[in-house]
C-alpha positions in Angstrom: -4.1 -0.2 -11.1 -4.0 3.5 -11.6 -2.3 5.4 -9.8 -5.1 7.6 -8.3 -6.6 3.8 -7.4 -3.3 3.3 -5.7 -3.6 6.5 -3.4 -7.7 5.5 -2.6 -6.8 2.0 -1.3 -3.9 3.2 1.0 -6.2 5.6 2.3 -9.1 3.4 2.2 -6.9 0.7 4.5 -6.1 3.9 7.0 -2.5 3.6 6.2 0.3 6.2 6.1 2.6 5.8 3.5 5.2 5.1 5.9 3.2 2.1 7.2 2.4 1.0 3.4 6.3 1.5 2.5 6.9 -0.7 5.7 4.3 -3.4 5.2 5.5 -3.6 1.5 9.4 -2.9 2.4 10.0 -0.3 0.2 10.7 3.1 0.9 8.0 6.0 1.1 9.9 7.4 -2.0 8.5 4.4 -4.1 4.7 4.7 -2.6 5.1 8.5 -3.4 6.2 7.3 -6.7 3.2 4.7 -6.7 0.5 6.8 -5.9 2.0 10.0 -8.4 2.1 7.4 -11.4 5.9 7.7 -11.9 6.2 3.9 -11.3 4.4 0.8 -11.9 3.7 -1.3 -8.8 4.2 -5.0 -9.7 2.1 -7.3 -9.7 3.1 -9.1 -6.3 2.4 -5.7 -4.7 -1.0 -5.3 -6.3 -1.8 -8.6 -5.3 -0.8 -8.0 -1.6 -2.6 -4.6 -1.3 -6.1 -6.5 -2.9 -5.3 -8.9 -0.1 -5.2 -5.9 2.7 -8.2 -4.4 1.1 -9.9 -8.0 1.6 -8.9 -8.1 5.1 -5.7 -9.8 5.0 -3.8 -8.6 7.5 -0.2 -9.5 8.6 1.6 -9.7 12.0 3.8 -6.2 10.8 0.1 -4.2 10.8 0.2 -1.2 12.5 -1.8 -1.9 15.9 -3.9 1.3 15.5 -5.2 -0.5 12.6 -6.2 -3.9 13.7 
């Protein structure tokens, strides 16, 4: 996943990057890091956001978002 793709489904899910770094428990330096394509998310991650973006969503999800 680009990192411009990366960005777009964080946004697309109505997230924050504090609530992504929280739901992925990392810290916003590494979704900053994500979503400027200094760093490669691994695969686990990828697989978890696909999951959000399919409607997975986790006890942790920001209430707002439900």
């Amino acid at each position: 996943m680009r990192a411009k793709s990366f960005r777009i489904a964080r946004l697309t899910l109505g997230l924050t990057c504090n609530e992504l770094a929280h739901l992925f428990g990392v810290s916003v330096n590494t979704i900053h890091q994500l979503e400027n394509g200094n760093a490669r998310a691994p695969q686990p991650t990828l697989r978890l956001l696909l999951a959000y973006l399919d409607g997975y969503r986790p006890k942790d999800w920001p209430d707002d978002l439900k």
